[in-house]
Backbone bond lengths (Angstrom), bond angles and torsions (degrees), N, CA, C in turn:
res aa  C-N    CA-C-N  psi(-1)  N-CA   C-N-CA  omega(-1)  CA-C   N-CA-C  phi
1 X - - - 1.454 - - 1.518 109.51 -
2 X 1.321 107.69 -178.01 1.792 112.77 -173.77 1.396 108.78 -152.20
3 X 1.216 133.61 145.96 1.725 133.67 138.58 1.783 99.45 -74.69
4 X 1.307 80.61 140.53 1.931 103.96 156.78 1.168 116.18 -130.66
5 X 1.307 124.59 175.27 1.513 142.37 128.41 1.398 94.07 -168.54
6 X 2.083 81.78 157.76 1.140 123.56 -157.10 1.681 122.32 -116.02
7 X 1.066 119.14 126.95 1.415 95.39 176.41 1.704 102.04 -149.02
8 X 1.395 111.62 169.40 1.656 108.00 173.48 1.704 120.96 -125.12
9 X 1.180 139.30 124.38 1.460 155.95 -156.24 1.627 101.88 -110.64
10 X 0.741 107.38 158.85 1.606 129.77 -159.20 1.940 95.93 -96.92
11 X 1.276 140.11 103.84 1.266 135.45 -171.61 1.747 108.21 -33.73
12 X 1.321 110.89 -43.54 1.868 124.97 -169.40 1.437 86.40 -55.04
13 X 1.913 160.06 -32.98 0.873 147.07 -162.75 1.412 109.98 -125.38
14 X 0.865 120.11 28.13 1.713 119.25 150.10 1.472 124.77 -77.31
15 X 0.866 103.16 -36.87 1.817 93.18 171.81 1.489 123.67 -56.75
16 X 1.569 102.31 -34.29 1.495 119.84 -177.29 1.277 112.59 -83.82
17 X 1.499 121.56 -36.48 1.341 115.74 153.64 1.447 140.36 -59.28
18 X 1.322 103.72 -29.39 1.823 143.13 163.99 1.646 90.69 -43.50
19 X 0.991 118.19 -81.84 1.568 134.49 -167.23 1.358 93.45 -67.59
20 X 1.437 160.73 -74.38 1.366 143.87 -150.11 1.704 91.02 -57.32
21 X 1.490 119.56 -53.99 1.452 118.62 -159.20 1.745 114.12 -60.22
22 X 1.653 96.56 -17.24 1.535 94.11 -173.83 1.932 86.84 -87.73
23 X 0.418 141.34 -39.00 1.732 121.65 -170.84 1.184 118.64 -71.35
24 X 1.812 99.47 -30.92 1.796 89.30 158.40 0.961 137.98 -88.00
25 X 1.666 114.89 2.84 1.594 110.93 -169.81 1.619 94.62 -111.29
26 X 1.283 127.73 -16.70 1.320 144.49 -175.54 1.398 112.19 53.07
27 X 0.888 132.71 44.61 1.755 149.07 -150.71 1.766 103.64 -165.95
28 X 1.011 96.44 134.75 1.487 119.41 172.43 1.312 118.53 -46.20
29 X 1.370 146.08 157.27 1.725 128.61 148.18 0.828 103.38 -97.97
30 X 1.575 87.09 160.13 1.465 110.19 177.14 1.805 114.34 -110.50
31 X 1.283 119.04 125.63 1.191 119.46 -154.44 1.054 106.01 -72.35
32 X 1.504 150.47 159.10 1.073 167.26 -120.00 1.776 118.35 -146.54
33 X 1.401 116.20 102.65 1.784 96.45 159.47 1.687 88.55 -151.35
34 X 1.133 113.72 140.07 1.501 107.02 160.15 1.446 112.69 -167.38
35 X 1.099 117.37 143.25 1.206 125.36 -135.05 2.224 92.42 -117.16
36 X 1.272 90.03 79.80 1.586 82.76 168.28 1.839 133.68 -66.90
37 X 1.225 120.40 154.02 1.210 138.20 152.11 1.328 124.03 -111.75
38 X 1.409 119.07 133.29 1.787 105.97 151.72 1.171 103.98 -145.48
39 X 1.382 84.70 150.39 1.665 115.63 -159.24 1.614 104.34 -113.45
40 X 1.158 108.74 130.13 1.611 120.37 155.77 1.454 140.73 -61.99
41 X 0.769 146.05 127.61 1.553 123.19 172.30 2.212 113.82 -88.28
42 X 1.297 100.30 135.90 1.141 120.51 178.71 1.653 134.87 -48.96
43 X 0.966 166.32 165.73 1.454 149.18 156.98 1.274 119.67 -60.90
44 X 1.469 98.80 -12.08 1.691 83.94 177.48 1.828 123.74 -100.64
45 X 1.440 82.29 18.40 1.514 110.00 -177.72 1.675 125.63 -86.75
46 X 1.475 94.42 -25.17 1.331 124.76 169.52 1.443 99.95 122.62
47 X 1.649 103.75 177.29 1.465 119.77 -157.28 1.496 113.29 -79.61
48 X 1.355 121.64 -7.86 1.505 138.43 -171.09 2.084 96.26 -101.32
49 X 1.466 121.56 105.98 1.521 93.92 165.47 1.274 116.49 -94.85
50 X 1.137 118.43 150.62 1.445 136.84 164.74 1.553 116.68 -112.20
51 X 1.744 95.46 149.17 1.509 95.21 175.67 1.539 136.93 -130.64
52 X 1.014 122.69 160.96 1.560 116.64 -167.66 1.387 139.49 -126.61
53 X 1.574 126.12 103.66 1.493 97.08 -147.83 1.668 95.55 -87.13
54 X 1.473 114.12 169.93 1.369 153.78 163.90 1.200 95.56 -94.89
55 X 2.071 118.60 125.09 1.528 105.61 167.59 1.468 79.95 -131.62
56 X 1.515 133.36 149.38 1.362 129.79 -171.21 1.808 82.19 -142.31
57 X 1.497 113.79 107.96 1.643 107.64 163.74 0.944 113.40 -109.60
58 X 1.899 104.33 118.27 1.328 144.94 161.01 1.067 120.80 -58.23
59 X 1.685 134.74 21.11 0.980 151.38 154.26 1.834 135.00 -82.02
60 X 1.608 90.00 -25.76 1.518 121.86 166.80 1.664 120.33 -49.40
61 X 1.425 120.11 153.54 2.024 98.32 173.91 1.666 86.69 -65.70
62 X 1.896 119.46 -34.23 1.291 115.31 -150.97 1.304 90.20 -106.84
63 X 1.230 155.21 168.36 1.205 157.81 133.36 1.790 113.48 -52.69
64 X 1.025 113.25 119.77 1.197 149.05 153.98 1.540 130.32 -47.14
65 X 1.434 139.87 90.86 1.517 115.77 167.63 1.593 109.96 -108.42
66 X 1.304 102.33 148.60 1.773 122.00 170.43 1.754 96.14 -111.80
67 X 1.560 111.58 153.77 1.525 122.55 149.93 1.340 106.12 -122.76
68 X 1.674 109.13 128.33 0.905 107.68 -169.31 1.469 108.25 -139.28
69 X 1.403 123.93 130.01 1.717 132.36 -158.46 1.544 85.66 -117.12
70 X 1.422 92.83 129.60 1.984 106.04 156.15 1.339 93.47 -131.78
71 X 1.722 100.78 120.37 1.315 128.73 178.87 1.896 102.87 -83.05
72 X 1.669 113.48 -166.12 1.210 109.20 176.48 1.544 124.67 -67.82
73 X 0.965 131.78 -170.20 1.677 138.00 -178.78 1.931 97.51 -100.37
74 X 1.224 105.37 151.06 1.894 106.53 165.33 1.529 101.85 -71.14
75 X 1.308 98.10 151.85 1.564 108.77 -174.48 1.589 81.38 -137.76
76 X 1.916 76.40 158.11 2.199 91.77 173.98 1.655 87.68 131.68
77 X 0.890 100.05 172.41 1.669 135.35 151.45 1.740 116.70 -30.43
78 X 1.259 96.84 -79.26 1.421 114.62 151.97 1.625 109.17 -13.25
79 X 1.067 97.79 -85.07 1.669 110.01 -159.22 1.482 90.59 -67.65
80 X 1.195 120.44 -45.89 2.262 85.69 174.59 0.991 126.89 -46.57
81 X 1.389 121.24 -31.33 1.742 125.99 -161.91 0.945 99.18 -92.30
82 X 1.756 143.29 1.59 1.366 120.27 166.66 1.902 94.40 -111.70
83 X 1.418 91.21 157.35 1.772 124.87 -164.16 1.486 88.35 -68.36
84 X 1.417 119.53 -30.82 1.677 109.89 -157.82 1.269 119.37 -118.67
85 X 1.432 118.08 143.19 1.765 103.55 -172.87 1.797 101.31 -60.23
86 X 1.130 119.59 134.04 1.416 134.91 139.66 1.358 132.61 -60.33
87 X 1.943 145.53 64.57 1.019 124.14 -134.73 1.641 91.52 -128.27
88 X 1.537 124.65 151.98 2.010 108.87 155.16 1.341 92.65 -78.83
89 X 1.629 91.52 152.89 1.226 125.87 179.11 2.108 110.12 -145.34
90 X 1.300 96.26 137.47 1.410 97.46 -170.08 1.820 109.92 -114.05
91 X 1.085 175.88 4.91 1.190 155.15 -173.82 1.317 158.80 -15.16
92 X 1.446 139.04 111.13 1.513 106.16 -176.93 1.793 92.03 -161.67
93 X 1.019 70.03 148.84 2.015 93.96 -179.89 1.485 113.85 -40.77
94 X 1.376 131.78 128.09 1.469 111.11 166.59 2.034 96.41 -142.80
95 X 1.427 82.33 -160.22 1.918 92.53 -149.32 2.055 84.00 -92.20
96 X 1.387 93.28 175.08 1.655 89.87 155.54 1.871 123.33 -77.75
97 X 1.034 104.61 24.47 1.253 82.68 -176.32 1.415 101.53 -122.85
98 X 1.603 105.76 34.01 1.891 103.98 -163.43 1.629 90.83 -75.59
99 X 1.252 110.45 -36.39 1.999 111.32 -166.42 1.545 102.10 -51.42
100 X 0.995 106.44 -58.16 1.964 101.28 173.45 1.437 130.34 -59.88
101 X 1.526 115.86 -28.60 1.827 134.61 148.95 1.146 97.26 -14.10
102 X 1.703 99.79 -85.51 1.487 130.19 -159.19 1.383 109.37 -57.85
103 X 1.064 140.54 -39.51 1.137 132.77 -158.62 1.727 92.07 -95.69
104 X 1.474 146.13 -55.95 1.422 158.41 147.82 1.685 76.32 -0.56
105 X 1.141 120.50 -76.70 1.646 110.62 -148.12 1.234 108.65 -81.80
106 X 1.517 128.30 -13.03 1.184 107.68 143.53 1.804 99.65 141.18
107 X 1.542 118.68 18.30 1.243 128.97 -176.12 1.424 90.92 -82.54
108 X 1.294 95.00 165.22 1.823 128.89 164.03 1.354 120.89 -102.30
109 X 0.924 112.68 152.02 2.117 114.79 155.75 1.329 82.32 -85.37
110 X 1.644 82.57 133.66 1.920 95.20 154.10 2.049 102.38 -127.29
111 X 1.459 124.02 -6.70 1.224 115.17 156.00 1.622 100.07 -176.20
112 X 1.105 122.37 -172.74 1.521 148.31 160.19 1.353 120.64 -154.54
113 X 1.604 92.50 144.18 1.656 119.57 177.70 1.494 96.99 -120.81
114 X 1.341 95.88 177.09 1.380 121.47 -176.61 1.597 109.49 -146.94
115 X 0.943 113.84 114.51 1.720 111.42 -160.80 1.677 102.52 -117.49
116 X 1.773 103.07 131.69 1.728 108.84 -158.49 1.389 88.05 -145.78
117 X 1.601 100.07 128.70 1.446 117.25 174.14 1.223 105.09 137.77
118 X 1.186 131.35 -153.33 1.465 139.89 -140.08 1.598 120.02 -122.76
119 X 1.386 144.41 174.52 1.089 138.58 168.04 1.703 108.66 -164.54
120 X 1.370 122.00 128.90 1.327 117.02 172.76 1.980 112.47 -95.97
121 X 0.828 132.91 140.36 1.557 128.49 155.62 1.555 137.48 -134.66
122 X 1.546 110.06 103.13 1.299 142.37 -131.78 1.983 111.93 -125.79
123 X 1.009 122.42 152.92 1.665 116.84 -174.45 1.420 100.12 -116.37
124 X 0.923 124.97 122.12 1.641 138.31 -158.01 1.904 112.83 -161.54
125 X 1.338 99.22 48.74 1.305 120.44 -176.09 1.772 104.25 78.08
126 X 0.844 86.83 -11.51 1.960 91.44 172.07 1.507 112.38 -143.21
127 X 1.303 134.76 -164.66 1.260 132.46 147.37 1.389 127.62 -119.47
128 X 1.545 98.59 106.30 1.397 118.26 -141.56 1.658 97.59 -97.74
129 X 1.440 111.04 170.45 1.505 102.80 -170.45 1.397 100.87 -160.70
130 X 1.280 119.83 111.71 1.470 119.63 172.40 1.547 123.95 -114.89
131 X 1.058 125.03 118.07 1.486 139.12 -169.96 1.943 99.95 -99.96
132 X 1.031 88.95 123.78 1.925 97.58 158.69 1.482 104.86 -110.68
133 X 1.609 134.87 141.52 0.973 109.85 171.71 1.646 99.72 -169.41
134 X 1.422 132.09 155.45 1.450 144.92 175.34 1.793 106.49 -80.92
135 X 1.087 100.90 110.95 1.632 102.78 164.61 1.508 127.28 -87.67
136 X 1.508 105.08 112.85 1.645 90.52 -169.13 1.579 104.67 -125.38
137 X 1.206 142.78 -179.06 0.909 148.43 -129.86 1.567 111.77 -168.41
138 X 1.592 122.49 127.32 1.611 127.71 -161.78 1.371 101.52 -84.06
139 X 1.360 86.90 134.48 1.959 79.12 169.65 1.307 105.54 -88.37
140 X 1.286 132.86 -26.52 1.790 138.10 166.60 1.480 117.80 -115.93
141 X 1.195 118.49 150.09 1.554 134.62 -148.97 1.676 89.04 -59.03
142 X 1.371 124.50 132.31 1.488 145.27 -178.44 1.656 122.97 31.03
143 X 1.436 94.87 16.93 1.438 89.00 164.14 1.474 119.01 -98.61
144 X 1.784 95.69 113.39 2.053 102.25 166.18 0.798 118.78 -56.74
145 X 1.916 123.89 -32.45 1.497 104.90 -156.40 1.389 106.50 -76.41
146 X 1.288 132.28 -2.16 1.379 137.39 -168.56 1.484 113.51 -102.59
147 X 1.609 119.70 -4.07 1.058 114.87 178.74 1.469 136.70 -66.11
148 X 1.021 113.82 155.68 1.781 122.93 -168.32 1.174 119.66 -118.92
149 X 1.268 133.38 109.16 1.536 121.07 -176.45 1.782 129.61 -51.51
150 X 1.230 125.46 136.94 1.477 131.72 -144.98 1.690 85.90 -91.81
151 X 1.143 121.32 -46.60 1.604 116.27 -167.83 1.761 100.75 -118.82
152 X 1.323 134.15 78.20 1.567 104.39 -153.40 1.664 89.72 -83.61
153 X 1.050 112.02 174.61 1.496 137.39 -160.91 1.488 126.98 72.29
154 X 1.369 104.38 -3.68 1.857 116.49 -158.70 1.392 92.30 -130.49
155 X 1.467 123.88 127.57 1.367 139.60 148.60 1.360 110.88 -105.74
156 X 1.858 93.09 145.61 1.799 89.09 164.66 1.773 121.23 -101.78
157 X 1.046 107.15 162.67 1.229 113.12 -171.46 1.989 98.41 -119.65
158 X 1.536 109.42 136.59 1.110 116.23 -171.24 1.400 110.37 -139.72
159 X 1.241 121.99 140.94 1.977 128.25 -166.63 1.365 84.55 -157.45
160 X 1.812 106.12 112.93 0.985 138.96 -137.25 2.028 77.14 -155.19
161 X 1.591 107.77 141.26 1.674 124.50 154.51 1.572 104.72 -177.27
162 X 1.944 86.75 129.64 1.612 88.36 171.80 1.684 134.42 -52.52
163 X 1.023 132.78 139.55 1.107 139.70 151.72 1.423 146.63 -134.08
164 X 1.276 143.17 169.23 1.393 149.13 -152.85 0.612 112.44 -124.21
165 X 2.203 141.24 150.91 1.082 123.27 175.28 1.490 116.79 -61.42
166 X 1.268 130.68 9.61 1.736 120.70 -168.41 1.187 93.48 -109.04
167 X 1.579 141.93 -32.42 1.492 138.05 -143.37 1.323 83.82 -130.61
168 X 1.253 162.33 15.24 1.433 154.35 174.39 1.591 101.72 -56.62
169 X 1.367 114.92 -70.30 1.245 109.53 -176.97 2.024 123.42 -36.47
170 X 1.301 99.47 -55.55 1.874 109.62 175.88 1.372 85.01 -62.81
171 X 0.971 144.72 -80.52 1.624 126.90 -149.64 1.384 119.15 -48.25
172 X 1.627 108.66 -43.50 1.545 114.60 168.25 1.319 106.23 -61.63
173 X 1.353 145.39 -42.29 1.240 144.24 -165.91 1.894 107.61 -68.38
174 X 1.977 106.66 -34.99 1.346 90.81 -151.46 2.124 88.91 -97.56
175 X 1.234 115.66 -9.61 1.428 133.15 131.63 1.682 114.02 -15.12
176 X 1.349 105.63 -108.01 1.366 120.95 165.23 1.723 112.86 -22.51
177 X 1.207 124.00 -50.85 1.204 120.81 -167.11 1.765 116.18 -86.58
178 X 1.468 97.73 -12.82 1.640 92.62 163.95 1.641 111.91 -93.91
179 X 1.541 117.25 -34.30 1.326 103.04 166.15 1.021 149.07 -35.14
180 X 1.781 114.80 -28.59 1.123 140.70 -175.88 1.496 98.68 -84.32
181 X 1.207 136.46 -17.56 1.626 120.54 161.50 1.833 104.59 -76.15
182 X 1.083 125.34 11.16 1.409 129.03 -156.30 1.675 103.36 -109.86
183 X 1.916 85.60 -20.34 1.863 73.34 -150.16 1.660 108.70 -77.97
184 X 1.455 108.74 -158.95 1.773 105.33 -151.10 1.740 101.47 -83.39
185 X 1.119 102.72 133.71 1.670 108.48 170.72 1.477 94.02 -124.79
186 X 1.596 96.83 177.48 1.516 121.50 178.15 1.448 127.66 -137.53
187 X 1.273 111.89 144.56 1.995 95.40 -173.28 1.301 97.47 104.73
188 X 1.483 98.68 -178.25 1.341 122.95 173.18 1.820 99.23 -105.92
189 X 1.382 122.52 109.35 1.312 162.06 151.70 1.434 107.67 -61.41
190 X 1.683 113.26 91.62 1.558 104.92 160.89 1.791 105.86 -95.46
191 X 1.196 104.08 129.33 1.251 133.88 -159.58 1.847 107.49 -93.59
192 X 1.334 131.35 157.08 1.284 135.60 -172.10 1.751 101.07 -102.39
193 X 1.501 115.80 15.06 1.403 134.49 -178.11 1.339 114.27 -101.14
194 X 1.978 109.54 -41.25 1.435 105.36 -168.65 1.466 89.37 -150.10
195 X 1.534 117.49 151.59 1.462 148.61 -136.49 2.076 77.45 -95.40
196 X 1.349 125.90 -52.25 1.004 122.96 -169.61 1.586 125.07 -110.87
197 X 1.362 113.46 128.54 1.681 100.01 173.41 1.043 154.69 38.09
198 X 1.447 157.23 40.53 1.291 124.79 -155.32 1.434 107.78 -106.59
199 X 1.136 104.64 168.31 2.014 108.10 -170.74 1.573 81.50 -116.78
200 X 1.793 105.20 95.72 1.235 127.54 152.12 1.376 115.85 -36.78
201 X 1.460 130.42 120.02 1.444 133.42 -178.75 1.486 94.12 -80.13
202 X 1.827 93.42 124.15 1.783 104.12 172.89 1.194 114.79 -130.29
203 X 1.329 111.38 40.33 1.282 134.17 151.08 1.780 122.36 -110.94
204 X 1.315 116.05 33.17 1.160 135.50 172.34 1.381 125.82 -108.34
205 X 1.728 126.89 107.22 1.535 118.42 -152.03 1.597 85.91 -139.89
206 X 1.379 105.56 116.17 2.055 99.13 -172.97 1.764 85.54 -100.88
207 X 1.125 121.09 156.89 1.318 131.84 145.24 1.650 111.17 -161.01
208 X 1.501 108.87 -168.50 1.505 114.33 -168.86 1.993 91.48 -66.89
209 X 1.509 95.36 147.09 1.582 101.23 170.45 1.439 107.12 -53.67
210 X 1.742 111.20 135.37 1.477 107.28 143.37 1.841 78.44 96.85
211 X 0.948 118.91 1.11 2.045 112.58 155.61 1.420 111.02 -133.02
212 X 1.484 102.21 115.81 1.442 138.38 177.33 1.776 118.93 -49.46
213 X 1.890 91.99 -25.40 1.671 95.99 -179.59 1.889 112.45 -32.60
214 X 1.340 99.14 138.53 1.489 101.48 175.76 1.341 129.88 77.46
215 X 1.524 123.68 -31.33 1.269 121.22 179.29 1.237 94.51 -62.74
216 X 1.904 94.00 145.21 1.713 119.76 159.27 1.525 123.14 -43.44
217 X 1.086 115.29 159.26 1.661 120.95 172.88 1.649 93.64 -81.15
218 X 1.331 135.99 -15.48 1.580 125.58 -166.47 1.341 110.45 -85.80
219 X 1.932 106.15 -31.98 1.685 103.12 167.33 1.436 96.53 -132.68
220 X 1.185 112.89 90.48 1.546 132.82 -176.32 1.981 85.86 -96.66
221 X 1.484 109.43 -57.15 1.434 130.10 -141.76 1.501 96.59 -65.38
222 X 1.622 100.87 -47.99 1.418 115.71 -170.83 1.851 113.96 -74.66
223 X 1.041 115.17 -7.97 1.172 118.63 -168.26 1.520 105.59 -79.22
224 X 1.313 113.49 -45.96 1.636 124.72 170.28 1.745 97.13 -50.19
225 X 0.882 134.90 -29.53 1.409 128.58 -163.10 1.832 109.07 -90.90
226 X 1.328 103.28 -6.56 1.509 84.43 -140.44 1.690 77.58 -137.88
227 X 1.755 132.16 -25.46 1.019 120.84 -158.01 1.564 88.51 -98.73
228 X 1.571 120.22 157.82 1.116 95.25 159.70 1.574 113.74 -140.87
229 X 1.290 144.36 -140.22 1.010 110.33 -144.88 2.044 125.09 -135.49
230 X 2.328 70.38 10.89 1.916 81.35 177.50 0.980 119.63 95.61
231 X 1.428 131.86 -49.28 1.196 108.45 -169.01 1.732 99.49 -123.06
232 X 1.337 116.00 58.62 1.551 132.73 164.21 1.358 103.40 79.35
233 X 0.919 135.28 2.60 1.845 139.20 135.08 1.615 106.53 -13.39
234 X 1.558 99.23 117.04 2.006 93.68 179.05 1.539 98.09 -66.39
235 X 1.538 102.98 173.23 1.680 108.94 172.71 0.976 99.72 -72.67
């Protein structure tokens, strides 16, 4: 399983967010391309579908595939009182030839992204993981180089750490407590990170996927596009 939250930033303030995140994560990024799939399952799969993403990073000398399942979110009582979605989550390494697997047994494409931008991964009472990144979209069946951004001016930002049913709570907690260096300021912010200035992005609002709390009226529109909704809901 995992905590998330989700939020979306205005492209003009990524650099400035870029730079606050490197002083807090004190670690380098790691640049960003990966080329999603998700797949459906078929009728002859049974009457319940489930779905599965394909992540292939084109960042590799070789290309890379993960399969990766996000099941539903925890529900209850419980899960209101924590800040962060609570969701299962499944992963595991596979070969290039998983896209033909999947489809042999009887999945569908139901869309593809192509995901561009950045990611830090850092130990901060958990091992926490934040991705900024442009979602774009093929105009012809699996070609990236042709991709087009789905919301342009708006990236999402994602803080993502594994967890277990025993440690869920500390992970959401140590979650929650870096967000809060995240949340929205205004001005020019000289920071204990960098010798000069930075114009703190305050158009940055993280919460559980699939709640609108806080987003701007400027990407109100884009947020439906780009947020999604936790419990394996396509974007």
């Amino acid at each position: 399983m995992e905590c998330v939250v989700q939020g979306i930033i205005e492209t003009q303030h990524v650099e400035a967010l870029e730079i606050l995140l490197q002083g807090l994560c004190g670690v380098h990024r790691d640049r960003l391309r990966i080329h999603e799939i998700s797949l459906k399952s078929g009728p002859n799969l049974g009457i319940v579908s489930s779905e599965v993403r394909l992540l292939c990073d084109l960042e590799q000398p070789e290309p890379t595939w993960t399969v990766k399942h996000v099941g539903g979110a925890m529900r209850g009582a419980g899960a209101d009182q924590i800040s962060v979605l609570v969701r299962t989550m499944v992963e595991s390494k596979a070969s290039k030839n998983v896209l033909r697997m999947f489809y042999t047994l009887g999945y569908k494409l139901d869309h593809e992204l192509l995901r561009v931008g950045f990611a830090f991964h850092f130990q901060r009472g958990a091992q926490i993981k934040v991705t900024v990144s442009s979602m774009n979209k093929m105009l012809r069946l699996h070609n990236t180089d042709e991709a087009v951004p789905v919301t342009p001016g708006i990236q999402l930002v994602e803080v993502t750490a594994p967890a277990t049913s025993d440690n869920y709570n500390e992970v959401a907690a140590a979650v929650s407590s870096f967000c809060e260096y995240l949340a929205p300021l205004s001005g020019d912010q000289p920071t204990a990170f960098t010798s000069r200035p930075v114009v703190v992005p305050k158009l940055l609002h993280l919460s559980k996927p699939g709640v609108a709390t806080g987003v701007v009226p400027t990407a109100a529109a884009a947020a439906a596009s780009l947020m999604s909704d936790g419990g394996g809901t396509t974007l």
